[in-house]
Backbone as numpy.savetxt, mean C-alpha at the origin, in Angstrom:
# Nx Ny Nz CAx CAy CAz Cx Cy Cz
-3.17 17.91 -5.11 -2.83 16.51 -5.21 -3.58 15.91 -6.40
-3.03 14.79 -7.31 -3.14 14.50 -8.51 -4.79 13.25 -7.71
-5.52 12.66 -8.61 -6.46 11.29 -8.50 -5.38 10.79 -8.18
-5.46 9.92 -7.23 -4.93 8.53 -6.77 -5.92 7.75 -6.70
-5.91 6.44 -7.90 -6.54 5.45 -7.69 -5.54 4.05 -8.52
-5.54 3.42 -7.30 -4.85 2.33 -7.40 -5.82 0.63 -7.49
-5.12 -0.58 -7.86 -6.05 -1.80 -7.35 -4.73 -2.50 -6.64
-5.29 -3.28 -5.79 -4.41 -4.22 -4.96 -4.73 -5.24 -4.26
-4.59 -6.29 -5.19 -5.00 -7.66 -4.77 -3.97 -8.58 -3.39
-3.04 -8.11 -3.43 -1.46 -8.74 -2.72 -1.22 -7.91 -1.43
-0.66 -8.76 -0.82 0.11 -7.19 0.40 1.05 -6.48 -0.09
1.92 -7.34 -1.56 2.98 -6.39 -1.64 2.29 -5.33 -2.43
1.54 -5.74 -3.44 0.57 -4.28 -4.28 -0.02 -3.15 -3.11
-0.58 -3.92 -1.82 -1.21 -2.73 -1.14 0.25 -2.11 -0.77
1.60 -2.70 -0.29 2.02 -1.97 0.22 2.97 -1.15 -0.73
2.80 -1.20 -2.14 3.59 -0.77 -3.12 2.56 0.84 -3.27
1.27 0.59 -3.01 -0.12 1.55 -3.44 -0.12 2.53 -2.67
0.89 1.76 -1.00 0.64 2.97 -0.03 2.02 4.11 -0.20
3.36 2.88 -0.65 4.47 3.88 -1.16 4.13 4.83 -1.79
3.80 4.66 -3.41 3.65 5.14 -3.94 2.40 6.49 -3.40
1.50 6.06 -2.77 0.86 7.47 -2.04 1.53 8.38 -1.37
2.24 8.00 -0.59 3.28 8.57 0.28 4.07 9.23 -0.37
4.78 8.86 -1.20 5.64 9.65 -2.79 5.04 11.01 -3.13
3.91 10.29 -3.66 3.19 11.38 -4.40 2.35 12.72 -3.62
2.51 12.54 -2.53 2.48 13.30 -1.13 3.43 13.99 -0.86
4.36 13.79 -1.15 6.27 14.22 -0.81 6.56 13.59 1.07
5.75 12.92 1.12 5.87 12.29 2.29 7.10 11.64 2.57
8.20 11.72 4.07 8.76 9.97 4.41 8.27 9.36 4.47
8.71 8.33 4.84 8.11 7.74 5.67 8.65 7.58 7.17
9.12 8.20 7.26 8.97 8.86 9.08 7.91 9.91 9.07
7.61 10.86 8.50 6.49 11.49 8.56 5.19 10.87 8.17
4.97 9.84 7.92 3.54 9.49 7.38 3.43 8.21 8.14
5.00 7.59 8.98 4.58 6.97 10.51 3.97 7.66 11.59
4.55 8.97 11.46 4.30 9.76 12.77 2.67 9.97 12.85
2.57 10.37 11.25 0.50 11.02 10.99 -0.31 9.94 11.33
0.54 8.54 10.88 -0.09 7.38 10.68 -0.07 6.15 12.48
0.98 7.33 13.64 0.72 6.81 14.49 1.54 5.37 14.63
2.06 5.00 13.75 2.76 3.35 13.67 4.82 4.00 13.57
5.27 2.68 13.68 6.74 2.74 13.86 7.40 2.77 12.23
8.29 3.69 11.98 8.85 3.75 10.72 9.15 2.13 10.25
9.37 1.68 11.23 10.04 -0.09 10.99 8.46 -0.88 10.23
7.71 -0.59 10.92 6.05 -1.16 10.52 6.14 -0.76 9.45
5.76 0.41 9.18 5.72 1.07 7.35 6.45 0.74 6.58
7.83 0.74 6.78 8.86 -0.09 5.91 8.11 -1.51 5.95
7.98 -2.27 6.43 7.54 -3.57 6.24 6.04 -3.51 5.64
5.36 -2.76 5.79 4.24 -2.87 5.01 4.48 -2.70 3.52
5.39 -1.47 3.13 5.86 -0.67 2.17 6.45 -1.70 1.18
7.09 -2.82 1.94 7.74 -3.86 0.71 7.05 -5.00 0.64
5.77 -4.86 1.53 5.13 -6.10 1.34 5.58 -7.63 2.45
6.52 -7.39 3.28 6.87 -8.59 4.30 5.95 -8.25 5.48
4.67 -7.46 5.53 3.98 -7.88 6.21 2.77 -8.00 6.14
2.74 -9.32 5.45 1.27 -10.06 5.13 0.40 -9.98 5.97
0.60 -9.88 7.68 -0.17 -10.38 8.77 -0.31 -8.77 9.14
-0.22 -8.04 8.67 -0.30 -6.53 9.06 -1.51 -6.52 9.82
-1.88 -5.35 10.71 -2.94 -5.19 11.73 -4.13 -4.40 11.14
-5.11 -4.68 10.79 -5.92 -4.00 9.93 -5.67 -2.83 9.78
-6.20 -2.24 11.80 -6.35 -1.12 12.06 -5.20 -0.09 11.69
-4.10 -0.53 11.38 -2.61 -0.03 11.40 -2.78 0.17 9.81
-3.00 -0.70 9.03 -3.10 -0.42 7.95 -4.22 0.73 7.28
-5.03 0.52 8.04 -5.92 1.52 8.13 -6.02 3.14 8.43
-5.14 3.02 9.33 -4.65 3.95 10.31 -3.58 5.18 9.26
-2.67 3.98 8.26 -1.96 4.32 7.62 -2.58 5.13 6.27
-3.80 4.52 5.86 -4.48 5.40 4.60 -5.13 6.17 4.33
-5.55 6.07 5.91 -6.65 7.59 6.68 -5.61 9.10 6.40
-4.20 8.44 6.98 -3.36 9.28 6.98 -2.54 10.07 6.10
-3.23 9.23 4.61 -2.55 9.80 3.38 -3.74 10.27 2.82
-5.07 10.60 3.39 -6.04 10.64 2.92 -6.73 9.85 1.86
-6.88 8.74 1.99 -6.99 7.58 1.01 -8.17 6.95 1.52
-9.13 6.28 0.87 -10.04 5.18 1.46 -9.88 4.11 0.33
-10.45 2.94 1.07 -10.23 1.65 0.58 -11.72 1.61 0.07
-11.63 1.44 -1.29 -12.90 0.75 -1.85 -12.74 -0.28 -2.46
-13.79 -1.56 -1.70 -13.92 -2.73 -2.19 -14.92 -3.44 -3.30
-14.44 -3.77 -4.30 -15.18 -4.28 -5.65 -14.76 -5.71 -5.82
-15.72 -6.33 -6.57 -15.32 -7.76 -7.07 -14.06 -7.67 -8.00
-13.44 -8.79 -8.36 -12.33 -8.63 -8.87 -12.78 -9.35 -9.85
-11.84 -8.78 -10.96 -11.73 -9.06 -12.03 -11.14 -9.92 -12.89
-11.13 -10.81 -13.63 -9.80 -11.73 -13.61 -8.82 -11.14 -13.93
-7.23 -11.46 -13.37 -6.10 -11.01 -14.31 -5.81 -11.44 -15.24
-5.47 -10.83 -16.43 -5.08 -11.37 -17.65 -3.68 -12.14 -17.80
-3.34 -12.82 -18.18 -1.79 -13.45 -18.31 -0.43 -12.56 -17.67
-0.62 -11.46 -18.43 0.23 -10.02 -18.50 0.10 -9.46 -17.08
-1.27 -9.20 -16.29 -0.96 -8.70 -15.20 -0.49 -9.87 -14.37
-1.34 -10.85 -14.14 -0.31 -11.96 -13.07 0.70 -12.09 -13.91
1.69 -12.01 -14.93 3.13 -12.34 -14.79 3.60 -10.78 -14.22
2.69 -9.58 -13.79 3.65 -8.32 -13.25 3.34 -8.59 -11.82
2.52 -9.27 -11.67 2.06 -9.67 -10.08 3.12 -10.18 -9.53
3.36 -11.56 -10.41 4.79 -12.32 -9.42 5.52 -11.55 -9.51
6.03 -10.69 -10.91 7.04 -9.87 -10.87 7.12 -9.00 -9.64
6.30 -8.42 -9.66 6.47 -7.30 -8.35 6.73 -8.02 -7.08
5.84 -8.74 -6.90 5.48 -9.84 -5.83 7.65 -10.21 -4.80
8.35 -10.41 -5.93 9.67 -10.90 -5.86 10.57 -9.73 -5.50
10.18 -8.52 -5.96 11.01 -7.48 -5.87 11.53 -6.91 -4.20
């Protein structure tokens, strides 16, 4: 498996960070609900970002399962360029 390191300020970035893990895994996501213990319907909604109110532990649950950990750093400002890909993505 290649470095995976992502940043994700948004739910839709985390849940774009966890697709994209899952991808690069050759994962479904019916299989990386099943590892991850949650409902394919949950992951899809995390996956596009419509669930802002997500359950920590679930989310958690979900990156354990791609072998991933969350490391937290101060943030940085975004430059013009990344918040206009922020909303961009943000809409998609």
């Amino acid at each position: 498996m290649r470095e995976f390191e992502r940043e994700a300020r948004t739910p839709q970035r985390i849940g774009l960070v966890i697709r994209d893990a899952r991808r690069d895994q050759g994962l479904t996501q019916a299989q990386l609900a099943k590892k991850a213990h949650v409902s394919r319907a949950w992951l899809i909604s995390l996956e596009t970002g419509n669930n802002e109110r997500a359950e920590l532990g679930l989310v958690l649950s979900t990156v354990r399962a791609l072998d991933l950990t969350v490391h937290l750093a101060p943030a940085e400002p975004a430059t013009a360029a990344e918040a206009d890909a922020l909303d961009f993505i943000s809409k998609l």
